[in-house]
N, C-alpha and C positions, 0 to 999 in steps of 0.2 A: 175531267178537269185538266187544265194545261201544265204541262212541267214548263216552269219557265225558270231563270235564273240571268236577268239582265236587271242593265241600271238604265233608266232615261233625264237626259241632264238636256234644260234652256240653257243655253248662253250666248244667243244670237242665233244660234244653228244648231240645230234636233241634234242630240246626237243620243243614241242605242245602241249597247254594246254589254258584252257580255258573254258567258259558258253559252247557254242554250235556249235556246228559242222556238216554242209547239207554234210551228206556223198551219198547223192543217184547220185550229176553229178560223182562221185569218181567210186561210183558203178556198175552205168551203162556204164563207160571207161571200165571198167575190164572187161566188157562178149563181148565188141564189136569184131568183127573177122576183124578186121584191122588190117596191119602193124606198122600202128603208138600204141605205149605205151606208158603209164601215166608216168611209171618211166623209168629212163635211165638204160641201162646196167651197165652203171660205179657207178650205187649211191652206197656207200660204207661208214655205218656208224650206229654208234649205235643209236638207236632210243627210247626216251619216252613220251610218249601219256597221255595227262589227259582231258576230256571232261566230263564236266554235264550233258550234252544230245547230243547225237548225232541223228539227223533227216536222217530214210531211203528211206522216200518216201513211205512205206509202214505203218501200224498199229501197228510195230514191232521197236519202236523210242528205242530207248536204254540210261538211264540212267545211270551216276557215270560209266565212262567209261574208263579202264586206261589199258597200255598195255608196255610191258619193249620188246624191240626185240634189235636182229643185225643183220643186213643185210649188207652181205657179198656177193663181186662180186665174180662170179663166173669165176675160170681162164680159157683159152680156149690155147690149145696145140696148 
């Protein structure tokens, strides 16, 4: 089960923040060769990240963790 200890707030722009963040079920989604994916095709939004520690499952825990992105759907002809 994740230890997690964040808040996620809409208000125009994602924003995630908080003590701690278990990002390894997150991580080990990403490598799996299945059809199914963690995020949708459509997710379409600016995004801001602030986490104290992030937990990898690994020796490699990452502290003071902040990240500014946009993630933009990709259009298909």
């Amino acid at each position: 089960m994740p230890n997690n200890d964040f808040y996620i707030a809409n208000t125009g722009q994602l924003t995630i923040s908080g003590n701690l963040f278990d990002a390894e079920p997150l991580l080990k989604s990403l490598y799996k060769t299945s059809d199914k994916k963690t995020f949708s095709k459509d997710f379409n939004s600016d995004l801001k990240v602030n986490f104290d520690k992030a937990i990898t499952g690994t020796n490699d825990d990452v502290a003071n963790f902040s990240m500014i992105a946009s993630i933009q759907k990709i259009p298909t002809d």
